[in-house]
PQR file with spaces between the fields and no chain letter, atoms N, CA, C, O and H, PARSE charges and radii, in Angstrom:
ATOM       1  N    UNK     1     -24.753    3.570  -20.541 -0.4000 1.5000
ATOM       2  CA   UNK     1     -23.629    3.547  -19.604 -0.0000 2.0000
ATOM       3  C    UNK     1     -23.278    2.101  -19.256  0.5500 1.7000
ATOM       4  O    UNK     1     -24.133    1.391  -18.727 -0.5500 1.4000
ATOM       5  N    UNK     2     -21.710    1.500  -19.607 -0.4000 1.5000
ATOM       6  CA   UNK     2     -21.376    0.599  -19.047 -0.0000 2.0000
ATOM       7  C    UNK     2     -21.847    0.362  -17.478  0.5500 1.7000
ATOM       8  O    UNK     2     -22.152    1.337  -16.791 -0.5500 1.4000
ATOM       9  H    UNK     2     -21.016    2.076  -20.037  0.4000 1.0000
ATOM      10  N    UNK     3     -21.885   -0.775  -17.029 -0.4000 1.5000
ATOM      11  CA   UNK     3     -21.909   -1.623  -15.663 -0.0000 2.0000
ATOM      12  C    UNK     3     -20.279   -1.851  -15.706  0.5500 1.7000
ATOM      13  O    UNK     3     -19.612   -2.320  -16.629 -0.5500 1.4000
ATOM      14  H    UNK     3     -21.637   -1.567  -17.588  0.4000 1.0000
ATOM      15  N    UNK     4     -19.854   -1.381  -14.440 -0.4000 1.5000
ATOM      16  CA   UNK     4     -18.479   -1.368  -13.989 -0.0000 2.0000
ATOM      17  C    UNK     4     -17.897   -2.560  -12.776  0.5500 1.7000
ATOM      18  O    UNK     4     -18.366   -2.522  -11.639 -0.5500 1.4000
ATOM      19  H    UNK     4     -20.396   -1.000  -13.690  0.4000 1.0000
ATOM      20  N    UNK     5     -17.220   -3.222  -13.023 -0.4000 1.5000
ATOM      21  CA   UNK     5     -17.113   -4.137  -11.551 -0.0000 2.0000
ATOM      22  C    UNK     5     -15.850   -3.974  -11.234  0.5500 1.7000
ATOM      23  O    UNK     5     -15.137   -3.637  -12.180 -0.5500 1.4000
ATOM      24  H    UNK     5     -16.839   -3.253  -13.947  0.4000 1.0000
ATOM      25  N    UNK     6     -15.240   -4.126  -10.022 -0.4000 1.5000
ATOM      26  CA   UNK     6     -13.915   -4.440   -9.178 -0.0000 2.0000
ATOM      27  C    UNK     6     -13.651   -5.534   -9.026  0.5500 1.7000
ATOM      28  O    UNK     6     -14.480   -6.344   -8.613 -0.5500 1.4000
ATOM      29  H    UNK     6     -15.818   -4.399   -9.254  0.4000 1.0000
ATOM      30  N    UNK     7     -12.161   -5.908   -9.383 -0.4000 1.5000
ATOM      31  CA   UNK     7     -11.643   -6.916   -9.449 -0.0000 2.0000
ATOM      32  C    UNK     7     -10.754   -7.408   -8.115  0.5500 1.7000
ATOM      33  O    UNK     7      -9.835   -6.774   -7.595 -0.5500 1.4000
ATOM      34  H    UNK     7     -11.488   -5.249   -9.718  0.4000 1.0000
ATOM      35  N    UNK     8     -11.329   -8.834   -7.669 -0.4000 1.5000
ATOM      36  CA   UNK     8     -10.541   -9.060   -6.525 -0.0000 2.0000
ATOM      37  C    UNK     8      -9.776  -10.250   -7.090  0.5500 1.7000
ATOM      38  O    UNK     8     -10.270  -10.798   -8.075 -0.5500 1.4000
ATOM      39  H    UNK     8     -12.075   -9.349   -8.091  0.4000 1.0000
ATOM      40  N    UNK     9      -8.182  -10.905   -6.393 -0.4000 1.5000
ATOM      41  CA   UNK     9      -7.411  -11.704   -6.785 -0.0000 2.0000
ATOM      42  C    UNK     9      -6.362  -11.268   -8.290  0.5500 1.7000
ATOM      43  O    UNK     9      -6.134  -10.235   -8.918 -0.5500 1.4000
ATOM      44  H    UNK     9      -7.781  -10.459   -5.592  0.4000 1.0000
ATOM      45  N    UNK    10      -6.011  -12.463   -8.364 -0.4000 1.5000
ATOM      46  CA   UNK    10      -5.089  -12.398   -9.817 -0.0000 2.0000
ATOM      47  C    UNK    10      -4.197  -11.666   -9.838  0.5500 1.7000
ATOM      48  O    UNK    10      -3.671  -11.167   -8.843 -0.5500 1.4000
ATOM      49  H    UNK    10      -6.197  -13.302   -7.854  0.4000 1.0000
ATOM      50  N    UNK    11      -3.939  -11.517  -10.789 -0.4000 1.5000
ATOM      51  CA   UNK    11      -2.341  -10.884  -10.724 -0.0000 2.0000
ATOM      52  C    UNK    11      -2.292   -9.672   -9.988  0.5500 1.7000
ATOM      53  O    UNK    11      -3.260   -9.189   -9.400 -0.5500 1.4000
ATOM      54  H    UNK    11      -4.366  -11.922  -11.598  0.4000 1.0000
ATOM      55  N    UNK    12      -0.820   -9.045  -10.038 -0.4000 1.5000
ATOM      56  CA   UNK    12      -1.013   -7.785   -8.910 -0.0000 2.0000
ATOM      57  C    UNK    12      -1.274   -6.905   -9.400  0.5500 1.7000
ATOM      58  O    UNK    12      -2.017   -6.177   -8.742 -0.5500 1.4000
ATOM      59  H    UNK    12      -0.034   -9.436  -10.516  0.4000 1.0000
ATOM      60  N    UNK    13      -0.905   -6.439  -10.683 -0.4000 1.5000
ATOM      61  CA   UNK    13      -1.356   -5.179  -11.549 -0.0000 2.0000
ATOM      62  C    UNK    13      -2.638   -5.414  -11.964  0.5500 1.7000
ATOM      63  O    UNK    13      -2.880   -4.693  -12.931 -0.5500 1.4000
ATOM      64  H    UNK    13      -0.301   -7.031  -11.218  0.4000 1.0000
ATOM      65  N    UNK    14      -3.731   -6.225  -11.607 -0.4000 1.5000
ATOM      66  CA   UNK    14      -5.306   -6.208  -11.722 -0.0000 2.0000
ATOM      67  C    UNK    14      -6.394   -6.440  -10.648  0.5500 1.7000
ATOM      68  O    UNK    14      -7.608   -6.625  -10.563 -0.5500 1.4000
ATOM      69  H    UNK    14      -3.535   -6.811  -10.821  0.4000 1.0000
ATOM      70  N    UNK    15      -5.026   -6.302   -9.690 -0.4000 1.5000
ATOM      71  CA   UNK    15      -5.946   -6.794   -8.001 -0.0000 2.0000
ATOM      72  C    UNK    15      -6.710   -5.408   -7.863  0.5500 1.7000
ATOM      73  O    UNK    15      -6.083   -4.466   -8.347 -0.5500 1.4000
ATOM      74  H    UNK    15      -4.040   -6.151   -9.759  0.4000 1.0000
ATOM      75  N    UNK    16      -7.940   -5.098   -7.298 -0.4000 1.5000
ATOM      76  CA   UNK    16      -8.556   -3.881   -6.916 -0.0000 2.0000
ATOM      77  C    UNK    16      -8.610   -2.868   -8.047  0.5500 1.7000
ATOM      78  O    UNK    16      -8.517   -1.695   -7.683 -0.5500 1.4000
ATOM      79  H    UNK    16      -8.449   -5.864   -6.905  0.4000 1.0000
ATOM      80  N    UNK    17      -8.777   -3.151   -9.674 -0.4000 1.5000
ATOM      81  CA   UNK    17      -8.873   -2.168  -10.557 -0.0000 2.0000
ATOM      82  C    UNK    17     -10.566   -2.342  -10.666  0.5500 1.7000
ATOM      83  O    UNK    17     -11.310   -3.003   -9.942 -0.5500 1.4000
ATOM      84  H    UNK    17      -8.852   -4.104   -9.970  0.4000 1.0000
ATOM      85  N    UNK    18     -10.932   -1.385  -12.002 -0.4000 1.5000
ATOM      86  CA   UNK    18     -12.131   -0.855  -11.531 -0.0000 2.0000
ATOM      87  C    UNK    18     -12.498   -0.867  -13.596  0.5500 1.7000
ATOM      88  O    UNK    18     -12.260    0.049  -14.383 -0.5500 1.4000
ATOM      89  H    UNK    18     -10.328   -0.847  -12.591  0.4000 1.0000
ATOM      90  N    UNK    19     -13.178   -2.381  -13.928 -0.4000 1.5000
ATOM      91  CA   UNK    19     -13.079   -2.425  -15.095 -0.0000 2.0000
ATOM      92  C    UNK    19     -14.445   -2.224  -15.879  0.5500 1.7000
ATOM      93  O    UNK    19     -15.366   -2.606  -15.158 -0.5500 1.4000
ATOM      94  H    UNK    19     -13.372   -3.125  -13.289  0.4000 1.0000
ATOM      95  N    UNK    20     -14.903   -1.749  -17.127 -0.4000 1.5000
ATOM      96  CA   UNK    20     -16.358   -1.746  -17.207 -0.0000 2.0000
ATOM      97  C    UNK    20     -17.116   -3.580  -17.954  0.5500 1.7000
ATOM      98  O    UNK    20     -16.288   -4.211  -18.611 -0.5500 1.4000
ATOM      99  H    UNK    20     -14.154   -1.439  -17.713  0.4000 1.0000
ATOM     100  N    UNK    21     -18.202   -4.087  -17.839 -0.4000 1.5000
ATOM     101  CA   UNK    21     -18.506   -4.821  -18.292 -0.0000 2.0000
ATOM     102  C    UNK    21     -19.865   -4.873  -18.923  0.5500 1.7000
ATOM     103  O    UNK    21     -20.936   -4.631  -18.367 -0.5500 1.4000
ATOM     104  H    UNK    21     -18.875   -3.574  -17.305  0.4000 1.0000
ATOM     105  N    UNK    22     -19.629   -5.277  -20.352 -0.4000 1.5000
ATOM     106  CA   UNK    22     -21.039   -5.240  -20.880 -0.0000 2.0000
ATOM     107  C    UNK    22     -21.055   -6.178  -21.971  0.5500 1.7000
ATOM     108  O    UNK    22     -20.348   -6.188  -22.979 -0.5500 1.4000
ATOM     109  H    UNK    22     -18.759   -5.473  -20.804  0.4000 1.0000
ATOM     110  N    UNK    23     -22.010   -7.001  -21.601 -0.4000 1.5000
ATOM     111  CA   UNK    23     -23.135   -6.789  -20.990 -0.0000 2.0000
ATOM     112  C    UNK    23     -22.716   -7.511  -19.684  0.5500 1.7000
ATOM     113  O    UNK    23     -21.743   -8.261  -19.752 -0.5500 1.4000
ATOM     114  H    UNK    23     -22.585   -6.993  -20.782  0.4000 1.0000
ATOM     115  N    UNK    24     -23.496   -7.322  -18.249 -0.4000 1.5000
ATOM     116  CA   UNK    24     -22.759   -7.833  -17.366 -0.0000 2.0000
ATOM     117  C    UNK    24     -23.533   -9.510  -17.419  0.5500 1.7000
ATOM     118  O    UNK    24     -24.534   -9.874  -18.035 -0.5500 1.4000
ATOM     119  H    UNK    24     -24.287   -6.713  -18.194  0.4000 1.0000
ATOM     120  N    UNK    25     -22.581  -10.308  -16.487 -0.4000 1.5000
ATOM     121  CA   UNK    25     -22.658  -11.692  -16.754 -0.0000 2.0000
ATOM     122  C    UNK    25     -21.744  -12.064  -15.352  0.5500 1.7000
ATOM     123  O    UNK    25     -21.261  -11.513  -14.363 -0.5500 1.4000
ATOM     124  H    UNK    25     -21.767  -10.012  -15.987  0.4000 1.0000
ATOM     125  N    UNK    26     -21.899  -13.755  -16.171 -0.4000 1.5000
ATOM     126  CA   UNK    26     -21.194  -14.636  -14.456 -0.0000 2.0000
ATOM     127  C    UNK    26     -19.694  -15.196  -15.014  0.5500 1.7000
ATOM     128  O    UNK    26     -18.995  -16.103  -14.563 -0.5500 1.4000
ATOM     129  H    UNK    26     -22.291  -14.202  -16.975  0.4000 1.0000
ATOM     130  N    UNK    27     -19.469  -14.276  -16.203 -0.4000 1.5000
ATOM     131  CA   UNK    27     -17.813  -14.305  -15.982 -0.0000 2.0000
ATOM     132  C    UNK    27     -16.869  -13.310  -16.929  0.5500 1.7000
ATOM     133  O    UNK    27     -17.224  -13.167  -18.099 -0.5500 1.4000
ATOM     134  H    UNK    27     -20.037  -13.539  -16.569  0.4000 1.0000
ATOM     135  N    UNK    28     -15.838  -12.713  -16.520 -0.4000 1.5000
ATOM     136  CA   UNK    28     -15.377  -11.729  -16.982 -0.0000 2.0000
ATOM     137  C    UNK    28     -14.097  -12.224  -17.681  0.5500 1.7000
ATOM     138  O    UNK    28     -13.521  -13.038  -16.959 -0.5500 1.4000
ATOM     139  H    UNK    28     -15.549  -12.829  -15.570  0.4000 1.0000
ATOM     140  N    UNK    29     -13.533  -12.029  -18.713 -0.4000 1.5000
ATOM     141  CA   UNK    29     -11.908  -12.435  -19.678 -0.0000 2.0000
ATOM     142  C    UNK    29     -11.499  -10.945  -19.993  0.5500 1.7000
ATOM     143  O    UNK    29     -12.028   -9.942  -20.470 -0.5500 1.4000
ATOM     144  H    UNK    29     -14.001  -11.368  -19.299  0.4000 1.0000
ATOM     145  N    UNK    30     -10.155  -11.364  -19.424 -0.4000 1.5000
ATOM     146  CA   UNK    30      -9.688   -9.870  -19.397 -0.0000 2.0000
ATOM     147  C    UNK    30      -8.086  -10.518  -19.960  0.5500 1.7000
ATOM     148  O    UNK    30      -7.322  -11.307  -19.403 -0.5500 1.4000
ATOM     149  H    UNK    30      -9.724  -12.179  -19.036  0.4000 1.0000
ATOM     150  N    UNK    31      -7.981   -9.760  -21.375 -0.4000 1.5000
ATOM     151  CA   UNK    31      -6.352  -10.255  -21.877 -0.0000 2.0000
ATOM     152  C    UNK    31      -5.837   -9.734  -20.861  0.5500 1.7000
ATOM     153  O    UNK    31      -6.255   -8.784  -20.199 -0.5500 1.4000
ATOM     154  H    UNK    31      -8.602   -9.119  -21.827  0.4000 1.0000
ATOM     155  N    UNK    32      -4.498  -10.638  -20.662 -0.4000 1.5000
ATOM     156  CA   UNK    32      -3.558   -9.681  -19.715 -0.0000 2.0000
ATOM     157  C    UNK    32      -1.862  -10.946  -20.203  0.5500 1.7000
ATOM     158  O    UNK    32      -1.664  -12.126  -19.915 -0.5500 1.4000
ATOM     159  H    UNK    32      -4.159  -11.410  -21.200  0.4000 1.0000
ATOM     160  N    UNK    33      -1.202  -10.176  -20.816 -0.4000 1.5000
ATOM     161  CA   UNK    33       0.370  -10.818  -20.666 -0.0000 2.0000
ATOM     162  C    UNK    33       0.261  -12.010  -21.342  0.5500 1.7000
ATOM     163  O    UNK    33       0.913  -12.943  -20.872 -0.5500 1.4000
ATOM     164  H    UNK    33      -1.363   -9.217  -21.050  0.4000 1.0000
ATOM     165  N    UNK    34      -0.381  -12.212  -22.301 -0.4000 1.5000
ATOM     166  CA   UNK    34      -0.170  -13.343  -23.456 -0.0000 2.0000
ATOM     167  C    UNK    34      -1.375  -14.799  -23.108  0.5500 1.7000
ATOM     168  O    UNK    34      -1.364  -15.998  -23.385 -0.5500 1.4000
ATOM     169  H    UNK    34      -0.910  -11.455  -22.683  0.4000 1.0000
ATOM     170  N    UNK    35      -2.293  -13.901  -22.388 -0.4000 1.5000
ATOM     171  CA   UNK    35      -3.304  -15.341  -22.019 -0.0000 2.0000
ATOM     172  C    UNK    35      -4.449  -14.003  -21.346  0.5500 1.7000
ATOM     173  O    UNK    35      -4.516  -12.778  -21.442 -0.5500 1.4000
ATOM     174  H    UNK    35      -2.302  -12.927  -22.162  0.4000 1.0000
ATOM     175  N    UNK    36      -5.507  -15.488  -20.408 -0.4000 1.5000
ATOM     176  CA   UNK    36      -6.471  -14.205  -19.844 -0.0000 2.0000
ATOM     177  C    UNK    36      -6.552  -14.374  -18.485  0.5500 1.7000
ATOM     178  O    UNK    36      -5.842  -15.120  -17.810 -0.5500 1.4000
ATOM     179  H    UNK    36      -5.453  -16.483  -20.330  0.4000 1.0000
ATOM     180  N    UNK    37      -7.595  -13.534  -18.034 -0.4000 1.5000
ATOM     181  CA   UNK    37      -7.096  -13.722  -16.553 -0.0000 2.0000
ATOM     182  C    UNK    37      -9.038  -13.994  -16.692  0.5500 1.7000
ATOM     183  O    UNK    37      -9.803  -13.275  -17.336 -0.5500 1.4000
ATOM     184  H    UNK    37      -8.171  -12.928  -18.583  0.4000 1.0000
ATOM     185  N    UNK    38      -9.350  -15.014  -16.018 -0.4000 1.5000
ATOM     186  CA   UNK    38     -10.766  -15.223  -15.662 -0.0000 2.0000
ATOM     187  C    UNK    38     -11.324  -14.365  -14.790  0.5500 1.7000
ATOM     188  O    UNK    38     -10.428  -13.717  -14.249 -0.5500 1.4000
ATOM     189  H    UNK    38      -8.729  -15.598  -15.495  0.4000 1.0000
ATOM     190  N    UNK    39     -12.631  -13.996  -14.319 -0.4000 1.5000
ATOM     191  CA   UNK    39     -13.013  -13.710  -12.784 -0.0000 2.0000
ATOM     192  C    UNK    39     -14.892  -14.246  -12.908  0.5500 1.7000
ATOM     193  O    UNK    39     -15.578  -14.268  -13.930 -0.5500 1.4000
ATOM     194  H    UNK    39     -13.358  -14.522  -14.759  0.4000 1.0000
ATOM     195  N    UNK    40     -15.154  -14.487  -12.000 -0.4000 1.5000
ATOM     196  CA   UNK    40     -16.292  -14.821  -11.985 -0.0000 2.0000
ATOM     197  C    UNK    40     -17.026  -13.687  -10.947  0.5500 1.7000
ATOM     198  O    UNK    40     -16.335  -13.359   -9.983 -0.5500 1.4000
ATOM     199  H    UNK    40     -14.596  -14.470  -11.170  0.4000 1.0000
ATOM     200  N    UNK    41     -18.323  -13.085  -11.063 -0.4000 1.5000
ATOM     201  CA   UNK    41     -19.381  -12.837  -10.578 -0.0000 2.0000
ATOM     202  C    UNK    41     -19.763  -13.182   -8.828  0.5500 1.7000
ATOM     203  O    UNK    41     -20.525  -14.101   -8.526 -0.5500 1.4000
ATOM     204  H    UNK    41     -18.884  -13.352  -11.847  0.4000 1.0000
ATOM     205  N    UNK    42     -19.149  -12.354   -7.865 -0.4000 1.5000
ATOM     206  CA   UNK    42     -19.823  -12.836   -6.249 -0.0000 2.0000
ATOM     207  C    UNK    42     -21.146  -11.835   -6.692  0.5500 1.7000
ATOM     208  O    UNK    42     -21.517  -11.113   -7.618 -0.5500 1.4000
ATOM     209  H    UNK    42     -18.530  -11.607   -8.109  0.4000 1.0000
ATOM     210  N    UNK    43     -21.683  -12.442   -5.028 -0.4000 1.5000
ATOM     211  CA   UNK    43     -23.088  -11.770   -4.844 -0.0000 2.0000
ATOM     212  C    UNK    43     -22.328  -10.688   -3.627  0.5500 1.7000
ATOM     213  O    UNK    43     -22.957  -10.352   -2.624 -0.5500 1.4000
ATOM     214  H    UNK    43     -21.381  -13.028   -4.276  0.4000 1.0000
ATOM     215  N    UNK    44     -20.832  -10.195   -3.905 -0.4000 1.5000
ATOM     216  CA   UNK    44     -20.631   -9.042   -3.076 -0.0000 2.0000
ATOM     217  C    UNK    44     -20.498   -7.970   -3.838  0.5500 1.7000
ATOM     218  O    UNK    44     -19.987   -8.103   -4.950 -0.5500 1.4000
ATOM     219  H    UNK    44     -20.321  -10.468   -4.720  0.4000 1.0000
ATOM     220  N    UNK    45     -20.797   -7.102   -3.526 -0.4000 1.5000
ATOM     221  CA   UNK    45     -20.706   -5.663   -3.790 -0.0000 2.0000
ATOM     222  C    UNK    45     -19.680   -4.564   -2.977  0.5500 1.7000
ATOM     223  O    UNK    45     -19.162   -4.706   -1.869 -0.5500 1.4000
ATOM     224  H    UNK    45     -21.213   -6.994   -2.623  0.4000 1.0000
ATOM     225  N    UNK    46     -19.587   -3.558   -3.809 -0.4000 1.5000
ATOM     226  CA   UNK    46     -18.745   -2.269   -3.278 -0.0000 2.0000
ATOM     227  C    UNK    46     -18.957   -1.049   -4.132  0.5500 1.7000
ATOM     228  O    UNK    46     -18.967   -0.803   -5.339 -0.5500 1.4000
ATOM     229  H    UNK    46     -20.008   -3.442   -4.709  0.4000 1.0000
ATOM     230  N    UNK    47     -19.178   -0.169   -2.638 -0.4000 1.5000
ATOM     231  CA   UNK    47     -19.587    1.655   -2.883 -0.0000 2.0000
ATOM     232  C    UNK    47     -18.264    1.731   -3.696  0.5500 1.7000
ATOM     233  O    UNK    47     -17.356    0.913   -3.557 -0.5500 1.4000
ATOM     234  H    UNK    47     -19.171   -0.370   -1.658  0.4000 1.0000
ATOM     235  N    UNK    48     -18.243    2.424   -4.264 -0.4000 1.5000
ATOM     236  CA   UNK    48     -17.199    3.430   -4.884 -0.0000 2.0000
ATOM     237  C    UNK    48     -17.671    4.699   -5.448  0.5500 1.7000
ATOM     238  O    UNK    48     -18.834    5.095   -5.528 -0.5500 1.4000
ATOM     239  H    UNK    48     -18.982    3.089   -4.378  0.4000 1.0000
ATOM     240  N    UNK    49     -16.095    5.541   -5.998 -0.4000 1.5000
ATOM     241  CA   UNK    49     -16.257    6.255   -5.946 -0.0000 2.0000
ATOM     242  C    UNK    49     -17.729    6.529   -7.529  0.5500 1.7000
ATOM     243  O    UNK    49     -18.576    7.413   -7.653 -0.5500 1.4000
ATOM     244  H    UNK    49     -15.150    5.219   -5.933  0.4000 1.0000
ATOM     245  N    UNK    50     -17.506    5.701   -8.140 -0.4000 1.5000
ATOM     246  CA   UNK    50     -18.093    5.295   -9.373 -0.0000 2.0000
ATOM     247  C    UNK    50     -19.415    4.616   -9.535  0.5500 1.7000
ATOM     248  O    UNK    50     -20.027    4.258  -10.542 -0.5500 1.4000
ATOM     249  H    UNK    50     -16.818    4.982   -8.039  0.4000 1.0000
ATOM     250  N    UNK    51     -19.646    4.550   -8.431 -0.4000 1.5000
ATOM     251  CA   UNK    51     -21.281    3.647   -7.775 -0.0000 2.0000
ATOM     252  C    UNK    51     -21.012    2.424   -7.141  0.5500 1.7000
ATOM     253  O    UNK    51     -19.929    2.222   -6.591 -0.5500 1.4000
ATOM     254  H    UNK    51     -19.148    4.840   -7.613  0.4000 1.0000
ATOM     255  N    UNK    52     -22.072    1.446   -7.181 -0.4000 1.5000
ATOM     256  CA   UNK    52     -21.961    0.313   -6.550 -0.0000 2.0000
ATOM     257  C    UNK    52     -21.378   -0.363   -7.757  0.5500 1.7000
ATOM     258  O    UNK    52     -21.796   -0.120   -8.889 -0.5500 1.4000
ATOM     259  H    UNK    52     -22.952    1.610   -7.628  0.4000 1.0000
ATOM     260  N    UNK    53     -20.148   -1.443   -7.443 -0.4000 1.5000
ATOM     261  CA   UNK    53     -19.515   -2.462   -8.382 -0.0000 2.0000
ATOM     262  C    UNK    53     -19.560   -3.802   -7.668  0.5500 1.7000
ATOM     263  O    UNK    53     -19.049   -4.090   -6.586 -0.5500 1.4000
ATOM     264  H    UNK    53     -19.809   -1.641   -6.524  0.4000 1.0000
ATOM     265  N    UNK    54     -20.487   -4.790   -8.733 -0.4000 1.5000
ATOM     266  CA   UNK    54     -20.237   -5.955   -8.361 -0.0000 2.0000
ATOM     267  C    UNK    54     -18.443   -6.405   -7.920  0.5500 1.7000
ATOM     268  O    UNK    54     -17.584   -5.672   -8.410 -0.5500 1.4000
ATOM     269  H    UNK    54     -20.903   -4.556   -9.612  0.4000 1.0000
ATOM     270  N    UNK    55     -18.096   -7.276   -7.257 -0.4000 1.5000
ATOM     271  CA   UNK    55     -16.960   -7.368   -7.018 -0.0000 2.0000
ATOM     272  C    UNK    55     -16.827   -9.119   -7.861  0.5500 1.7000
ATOM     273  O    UNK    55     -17.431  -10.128   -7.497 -0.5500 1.4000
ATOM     274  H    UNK    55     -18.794   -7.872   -6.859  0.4000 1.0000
ATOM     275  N    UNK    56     -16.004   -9.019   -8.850 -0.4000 1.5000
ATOM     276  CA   UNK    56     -15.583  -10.332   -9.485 -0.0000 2.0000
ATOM     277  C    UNK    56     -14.348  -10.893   -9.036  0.5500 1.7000
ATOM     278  O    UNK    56     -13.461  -10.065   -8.825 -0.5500 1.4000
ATOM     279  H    UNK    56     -15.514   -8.200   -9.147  0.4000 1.0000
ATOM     280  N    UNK    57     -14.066  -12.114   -8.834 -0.4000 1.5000
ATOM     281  CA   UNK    57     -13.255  -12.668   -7.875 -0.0000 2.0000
ATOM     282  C    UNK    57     -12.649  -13.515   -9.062  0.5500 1.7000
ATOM     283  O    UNK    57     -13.335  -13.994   -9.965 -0.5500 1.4000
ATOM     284  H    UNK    57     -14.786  -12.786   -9.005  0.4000 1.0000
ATOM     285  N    UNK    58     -11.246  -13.644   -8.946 -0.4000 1.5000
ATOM     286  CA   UNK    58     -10.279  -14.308  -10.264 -0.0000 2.0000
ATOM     287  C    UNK    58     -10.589  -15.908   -9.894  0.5500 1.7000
ATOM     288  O    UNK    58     -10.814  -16.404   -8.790 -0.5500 1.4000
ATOM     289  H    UNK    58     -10.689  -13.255   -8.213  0.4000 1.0000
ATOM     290  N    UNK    59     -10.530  -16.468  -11.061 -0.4000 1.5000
ATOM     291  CA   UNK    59     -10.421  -17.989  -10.309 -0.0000 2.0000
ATOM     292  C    UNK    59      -9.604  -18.861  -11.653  0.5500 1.7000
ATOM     293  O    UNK    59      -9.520  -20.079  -11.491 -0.5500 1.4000
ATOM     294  H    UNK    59     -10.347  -16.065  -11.958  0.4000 1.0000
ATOM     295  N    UNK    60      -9.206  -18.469  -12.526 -0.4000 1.5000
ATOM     296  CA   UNK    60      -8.111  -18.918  -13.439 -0.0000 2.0000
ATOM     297  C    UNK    60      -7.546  -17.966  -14.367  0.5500 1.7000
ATOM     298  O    UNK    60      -7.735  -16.755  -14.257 -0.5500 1.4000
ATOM     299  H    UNK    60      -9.274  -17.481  -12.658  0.4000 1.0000
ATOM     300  N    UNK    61      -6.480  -18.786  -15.774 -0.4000 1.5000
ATOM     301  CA   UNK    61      -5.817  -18.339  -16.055 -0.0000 2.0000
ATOM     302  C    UNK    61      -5.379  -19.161  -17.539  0.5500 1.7000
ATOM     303  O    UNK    61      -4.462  -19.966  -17.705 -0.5500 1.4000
ATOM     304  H    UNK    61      -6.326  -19.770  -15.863  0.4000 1.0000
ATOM     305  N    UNK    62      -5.959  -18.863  -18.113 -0.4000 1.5000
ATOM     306  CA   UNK    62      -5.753  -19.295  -20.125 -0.0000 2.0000
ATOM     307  C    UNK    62      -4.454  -18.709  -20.737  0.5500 1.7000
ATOM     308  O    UNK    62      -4.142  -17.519  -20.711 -0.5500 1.4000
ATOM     309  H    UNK    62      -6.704  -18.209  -17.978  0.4000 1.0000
ATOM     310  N    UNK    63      -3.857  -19.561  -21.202 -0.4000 1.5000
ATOM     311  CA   UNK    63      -2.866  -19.139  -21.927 -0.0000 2.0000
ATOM     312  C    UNK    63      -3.061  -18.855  -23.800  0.5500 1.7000
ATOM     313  O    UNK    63      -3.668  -19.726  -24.422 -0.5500 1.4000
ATOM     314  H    UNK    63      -4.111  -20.528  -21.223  0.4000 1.0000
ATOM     315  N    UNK    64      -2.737  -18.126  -24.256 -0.4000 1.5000
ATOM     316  CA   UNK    64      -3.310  -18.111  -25.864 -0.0000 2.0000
ATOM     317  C    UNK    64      -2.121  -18.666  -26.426  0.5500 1.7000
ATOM     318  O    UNK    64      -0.943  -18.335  -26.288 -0.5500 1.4000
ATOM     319  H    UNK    64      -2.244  -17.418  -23.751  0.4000 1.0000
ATOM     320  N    UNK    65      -2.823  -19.847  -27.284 -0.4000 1.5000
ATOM     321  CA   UNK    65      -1.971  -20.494  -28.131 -0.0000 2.0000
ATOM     322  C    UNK    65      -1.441  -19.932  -29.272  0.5500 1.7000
ATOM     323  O    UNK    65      -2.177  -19.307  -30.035 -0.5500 1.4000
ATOM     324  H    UNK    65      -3.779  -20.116  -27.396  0.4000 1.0000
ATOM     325  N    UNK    66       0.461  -20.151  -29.630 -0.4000 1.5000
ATOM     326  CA   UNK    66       0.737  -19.335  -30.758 -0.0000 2.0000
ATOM     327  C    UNK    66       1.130  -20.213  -31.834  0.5500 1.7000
ATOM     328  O    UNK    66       1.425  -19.747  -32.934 -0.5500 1.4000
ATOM     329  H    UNK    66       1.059  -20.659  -29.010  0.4000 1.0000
């Protein structure tokens, strides 16, 4: 079973989604709209409905070169 975390910050269509990560780690790349959206790893957590999810917090933004 994936490890699942919640996403806080970044764009608005990825604020508060609920993504799986594996293996989990201290930073998450998530394509989104022609680049990525970073998030890094807090030491906060949240119940859900899905268990406890680390909560990863956005902190940049890569563009993919064409």
């Amino acid at each position: 079973m994936a490890t699942k975390a919640r996403l806080e910050g970044g764009p608005d269509d990825l604020q508060g989604k609920i993504v799986p990560i594996t293996p989990p780690g201290q930073e998450l790349k998530i394509p989104h709209h022609g680049g990525y959206e970073h998030f890094k790893a807090t030491t906060r957590h949240e119940d859900s409905s899905e268990g406890r999810l680390t909560v990863y917090e956005w902190w940049e933004r890569t563009e993919v070169a064409e």
